[in-house]
MMTF fields as JSON, N, C-alpha, C and O atoms, coordinates in Angstrom:
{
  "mmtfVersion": "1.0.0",
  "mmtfProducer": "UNKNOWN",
  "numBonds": 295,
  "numAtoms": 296,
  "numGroups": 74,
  "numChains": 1,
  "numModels": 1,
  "chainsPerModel": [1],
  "groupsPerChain": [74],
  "chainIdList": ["A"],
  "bondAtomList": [4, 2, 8, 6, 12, 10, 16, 14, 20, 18, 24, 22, 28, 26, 32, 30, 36, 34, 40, 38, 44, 42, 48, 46, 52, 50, 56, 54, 60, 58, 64, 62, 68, 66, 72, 70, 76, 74, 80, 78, 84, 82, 88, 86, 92, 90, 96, 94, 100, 98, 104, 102, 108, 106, 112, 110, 116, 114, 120, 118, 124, 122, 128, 126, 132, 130, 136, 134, 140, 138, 144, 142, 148, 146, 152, 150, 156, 154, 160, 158, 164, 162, 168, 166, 172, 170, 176, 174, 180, 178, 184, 182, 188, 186, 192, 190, 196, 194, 200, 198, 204, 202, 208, 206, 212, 210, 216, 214, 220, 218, 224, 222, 228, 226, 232, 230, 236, 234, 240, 238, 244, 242, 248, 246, 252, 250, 256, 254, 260, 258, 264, 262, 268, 266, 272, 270, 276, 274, 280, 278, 284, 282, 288, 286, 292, 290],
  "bondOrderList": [1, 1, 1, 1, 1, 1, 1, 1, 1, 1, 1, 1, 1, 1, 1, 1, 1, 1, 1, 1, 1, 1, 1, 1, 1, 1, 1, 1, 1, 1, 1, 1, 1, 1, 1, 1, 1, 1, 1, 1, 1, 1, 1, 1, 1, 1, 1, 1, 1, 1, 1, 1, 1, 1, 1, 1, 1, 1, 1, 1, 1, 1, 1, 1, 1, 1, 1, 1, 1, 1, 1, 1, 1],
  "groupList": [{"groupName": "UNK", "atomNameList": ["N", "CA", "C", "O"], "elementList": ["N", "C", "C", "O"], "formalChargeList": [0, 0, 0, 0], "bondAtomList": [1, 0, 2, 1, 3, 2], "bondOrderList": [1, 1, 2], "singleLetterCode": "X", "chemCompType": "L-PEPTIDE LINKING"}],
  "groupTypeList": [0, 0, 0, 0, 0, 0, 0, 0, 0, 0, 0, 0, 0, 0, 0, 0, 0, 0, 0, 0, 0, 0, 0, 0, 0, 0, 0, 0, 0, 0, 0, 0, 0, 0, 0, 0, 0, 0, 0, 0, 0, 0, 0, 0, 0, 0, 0, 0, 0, 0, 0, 0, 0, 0, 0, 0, 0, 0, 0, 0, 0, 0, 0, 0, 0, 0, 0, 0, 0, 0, 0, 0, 0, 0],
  "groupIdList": [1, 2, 3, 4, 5, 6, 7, 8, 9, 10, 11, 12, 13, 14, 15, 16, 17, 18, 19, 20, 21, 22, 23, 24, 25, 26, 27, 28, 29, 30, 31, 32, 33, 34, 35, 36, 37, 38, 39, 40, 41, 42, 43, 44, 45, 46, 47, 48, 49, 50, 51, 52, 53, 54, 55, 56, 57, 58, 59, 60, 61, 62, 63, 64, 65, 66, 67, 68, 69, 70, 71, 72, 73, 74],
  "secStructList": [7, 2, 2, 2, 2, 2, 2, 2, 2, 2, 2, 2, 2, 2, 6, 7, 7, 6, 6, 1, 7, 2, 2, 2, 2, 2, 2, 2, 2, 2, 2, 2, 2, 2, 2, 6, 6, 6, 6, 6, 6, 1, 6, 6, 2, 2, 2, 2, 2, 2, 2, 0, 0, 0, 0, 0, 7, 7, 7, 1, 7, 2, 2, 2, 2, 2, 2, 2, 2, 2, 6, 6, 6, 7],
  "xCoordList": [-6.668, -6.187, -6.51, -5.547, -8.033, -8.014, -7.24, -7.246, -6.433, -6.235, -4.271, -3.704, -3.742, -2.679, -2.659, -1.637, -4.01, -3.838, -4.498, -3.457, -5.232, -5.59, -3.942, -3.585, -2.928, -1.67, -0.713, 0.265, -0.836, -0.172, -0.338, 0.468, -1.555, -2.227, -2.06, -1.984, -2.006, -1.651, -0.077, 0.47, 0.38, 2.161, 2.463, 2.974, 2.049, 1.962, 1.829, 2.68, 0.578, 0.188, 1.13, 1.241, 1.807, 2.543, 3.932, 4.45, 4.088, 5.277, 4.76, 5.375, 3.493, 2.743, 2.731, 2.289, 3.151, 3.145, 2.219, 2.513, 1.296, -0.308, -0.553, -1.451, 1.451, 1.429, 1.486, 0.742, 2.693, 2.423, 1.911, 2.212, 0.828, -0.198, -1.399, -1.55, -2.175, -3.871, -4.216, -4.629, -4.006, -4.62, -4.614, -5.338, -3.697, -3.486, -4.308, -5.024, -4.389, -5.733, -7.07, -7.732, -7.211, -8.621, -8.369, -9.311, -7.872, -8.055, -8.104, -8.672, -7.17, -7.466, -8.96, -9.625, -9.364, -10.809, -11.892, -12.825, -11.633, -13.0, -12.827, -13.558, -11.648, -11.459, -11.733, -11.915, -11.874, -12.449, -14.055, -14.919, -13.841, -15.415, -16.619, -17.765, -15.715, -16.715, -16.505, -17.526, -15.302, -15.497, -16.109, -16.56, -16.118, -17.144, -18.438, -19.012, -19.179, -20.473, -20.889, -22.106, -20.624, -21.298, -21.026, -21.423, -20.312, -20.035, -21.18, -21.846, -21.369, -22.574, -24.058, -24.928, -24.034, -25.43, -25.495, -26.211, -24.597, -24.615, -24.894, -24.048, -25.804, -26.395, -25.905, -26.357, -24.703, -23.538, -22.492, -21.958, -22.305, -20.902, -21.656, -21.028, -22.888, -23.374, -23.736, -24.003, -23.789, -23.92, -22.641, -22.409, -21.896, -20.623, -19.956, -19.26, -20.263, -19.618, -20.54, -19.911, -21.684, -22.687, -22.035, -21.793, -21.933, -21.324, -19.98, -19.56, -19.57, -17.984, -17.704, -16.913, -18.458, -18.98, -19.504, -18.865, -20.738, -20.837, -20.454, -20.673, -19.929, -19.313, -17.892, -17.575, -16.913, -15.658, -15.479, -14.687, -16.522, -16.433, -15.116, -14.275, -14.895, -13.715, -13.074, -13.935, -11.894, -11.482, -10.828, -9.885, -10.558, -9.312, -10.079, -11.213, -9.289, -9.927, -9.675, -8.869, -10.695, -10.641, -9.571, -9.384, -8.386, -7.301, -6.58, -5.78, -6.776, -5.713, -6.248, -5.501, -7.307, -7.298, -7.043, -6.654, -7.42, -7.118, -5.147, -4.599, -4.591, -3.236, -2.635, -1.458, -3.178, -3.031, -3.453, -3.146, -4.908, -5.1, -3.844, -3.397, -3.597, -2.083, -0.878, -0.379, -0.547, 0.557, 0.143, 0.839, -0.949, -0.84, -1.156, -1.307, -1.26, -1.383, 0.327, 0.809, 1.194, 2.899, 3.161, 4.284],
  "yCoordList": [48.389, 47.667, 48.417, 48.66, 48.92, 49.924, 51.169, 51.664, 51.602, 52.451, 52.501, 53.463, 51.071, 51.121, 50.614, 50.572, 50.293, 49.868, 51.524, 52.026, 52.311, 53.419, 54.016, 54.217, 54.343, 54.852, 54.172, 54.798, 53.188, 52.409, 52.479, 52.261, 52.828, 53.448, 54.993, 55.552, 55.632, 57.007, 57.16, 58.028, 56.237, 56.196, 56.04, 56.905, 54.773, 54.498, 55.757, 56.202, 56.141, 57.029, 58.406, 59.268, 58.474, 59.536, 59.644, 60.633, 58.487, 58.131, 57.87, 57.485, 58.199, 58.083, 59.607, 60.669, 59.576, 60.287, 61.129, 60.889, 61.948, 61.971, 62.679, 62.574, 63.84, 64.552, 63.435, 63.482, 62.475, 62.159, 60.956, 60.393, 60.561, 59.715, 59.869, 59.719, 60.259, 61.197, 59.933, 60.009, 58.817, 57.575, 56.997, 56.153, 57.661, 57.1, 57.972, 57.514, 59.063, 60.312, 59.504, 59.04, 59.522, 58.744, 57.356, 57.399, 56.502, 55.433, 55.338, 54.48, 56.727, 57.396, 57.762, 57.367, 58.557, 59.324, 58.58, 58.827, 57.235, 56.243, 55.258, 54.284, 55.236, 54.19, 55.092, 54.374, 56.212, 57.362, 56.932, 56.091, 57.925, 57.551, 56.721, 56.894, 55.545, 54.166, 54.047, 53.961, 54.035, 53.664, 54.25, 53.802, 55.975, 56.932, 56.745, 57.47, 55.513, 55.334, 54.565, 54.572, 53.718, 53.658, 54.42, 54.131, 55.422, 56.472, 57.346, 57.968, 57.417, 58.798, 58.431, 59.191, 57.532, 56.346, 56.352, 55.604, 57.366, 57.341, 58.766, 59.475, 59.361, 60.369, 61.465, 62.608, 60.845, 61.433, 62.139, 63.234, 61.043, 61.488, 62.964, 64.023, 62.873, 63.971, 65.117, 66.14, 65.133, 66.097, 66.7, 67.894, 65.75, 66.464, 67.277, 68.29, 66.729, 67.555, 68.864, 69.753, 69.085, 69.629, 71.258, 72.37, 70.548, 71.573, 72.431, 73.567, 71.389, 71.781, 72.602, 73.545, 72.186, 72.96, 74.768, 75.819, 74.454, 75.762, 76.329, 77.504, 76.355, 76.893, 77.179, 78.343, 76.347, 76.476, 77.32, 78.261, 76.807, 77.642, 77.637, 77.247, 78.297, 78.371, 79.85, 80.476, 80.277, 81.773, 82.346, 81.555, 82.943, 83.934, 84.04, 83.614, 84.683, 85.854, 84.583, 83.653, 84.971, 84.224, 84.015, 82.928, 85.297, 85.18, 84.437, 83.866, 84.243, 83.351, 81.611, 80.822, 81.237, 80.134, 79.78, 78.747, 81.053, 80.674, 80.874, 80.661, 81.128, 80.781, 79.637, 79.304, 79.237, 77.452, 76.53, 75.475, 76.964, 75.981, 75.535, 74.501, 77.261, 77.026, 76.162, 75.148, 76.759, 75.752, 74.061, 73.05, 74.249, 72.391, 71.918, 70.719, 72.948, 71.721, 71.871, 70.949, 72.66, 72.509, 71.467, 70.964],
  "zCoordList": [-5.692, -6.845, -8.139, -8.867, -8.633, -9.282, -9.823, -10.95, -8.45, -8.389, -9.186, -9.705, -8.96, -9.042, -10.891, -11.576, -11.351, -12.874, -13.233, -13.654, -13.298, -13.42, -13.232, -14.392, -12.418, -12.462, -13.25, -13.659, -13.468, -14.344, -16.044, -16.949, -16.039, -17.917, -17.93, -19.024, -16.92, -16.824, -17.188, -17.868, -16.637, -16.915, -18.474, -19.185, -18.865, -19.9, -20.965, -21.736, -20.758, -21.945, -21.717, -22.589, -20.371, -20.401, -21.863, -22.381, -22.061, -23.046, -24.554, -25.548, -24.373, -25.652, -26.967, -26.529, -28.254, -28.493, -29.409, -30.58, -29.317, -29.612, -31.238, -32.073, -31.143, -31.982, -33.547, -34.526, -33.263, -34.464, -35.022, -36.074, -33.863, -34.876, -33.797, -32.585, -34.939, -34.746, -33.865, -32.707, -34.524, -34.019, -32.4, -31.873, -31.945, -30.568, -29.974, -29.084, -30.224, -29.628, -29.571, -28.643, -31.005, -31.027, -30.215, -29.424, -30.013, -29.422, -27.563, -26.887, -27.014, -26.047, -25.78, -24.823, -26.755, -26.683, -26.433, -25.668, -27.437, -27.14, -26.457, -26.632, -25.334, -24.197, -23.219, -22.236, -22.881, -22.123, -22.544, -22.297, -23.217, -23.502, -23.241, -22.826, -23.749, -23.145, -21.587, -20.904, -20.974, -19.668, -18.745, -17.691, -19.458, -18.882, -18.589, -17.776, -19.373, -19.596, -18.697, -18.883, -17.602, -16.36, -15.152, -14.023, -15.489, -14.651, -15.201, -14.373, -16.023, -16.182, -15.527, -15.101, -15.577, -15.206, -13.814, -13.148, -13.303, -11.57, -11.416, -11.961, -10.851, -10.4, -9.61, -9.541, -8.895, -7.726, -8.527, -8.351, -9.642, -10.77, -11.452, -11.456, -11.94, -12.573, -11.804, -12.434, -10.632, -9.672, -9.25, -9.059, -9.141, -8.989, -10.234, -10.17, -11.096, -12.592, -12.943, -13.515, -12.739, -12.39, -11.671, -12.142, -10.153, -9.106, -9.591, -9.371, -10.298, -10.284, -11.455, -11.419, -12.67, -13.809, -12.816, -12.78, -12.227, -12.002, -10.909, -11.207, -9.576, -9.146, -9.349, -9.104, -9.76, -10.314, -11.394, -11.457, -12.533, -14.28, -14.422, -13.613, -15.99, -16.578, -15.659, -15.041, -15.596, -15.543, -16.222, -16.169, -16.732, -17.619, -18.767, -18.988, -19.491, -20.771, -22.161, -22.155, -23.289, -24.27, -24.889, -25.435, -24.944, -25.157, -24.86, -25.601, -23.272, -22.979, -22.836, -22.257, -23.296, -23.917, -25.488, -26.035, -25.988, -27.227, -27.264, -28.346, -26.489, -26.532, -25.501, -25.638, -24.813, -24.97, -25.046, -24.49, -26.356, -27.224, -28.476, -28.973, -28.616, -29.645, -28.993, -29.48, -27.856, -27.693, -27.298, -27.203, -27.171, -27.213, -28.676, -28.912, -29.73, -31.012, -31.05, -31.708, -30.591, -31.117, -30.413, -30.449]
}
C-alpha cells in the first residue's frame, strides 16, 4: 500500500514544474527531508548509504559533472 502512494507522488511530481517556481523545489526538499528523519534513526538505512557511498562512489571526471550540473539548471 505504501508503495502504490510513494508511485503515485512520484507521478505527480513528474508533471511538476521546478524551473519556474523555486518554491515547489523547496517544498519537495523539506517533505524529503522530514520524512527522511525516521529513516536516519535506523541503523540499517545508514549502513546501507554508508556501503553504497563507499564502494559505489561517484565516477567520471569533474568535467563531466560540472556539465550536467549545467544542463539541469536549463
Amino acid at each position: 500500500m505504501s508503495g502504490m502512494v510513494a508511485a503515485t507522488g512520484i507521478r505527480i511530481l513528474a508533471g511538476v514544474t521546478f524551473a519556474a517556481n523555486r518554491n515547489n523545489l523547496f517544498i519537495v526538499a523539506a517533505s524529503l527531508g522530514f520524512g527522511m528523519i525516521p529513516l536516519i534513526e535506523s541503523g540499517i538505512l545508514l549502513a546501507a548509504v554508508a556501503l553504497n557511498a563507499f564502494l559505489n562512489g561517484a565516477s567520471g571526471s569533474v568535467d563531466e559533472a560540472q556539465g550536467a550540473a549545467m544542463a539541469a539548471d536549463h
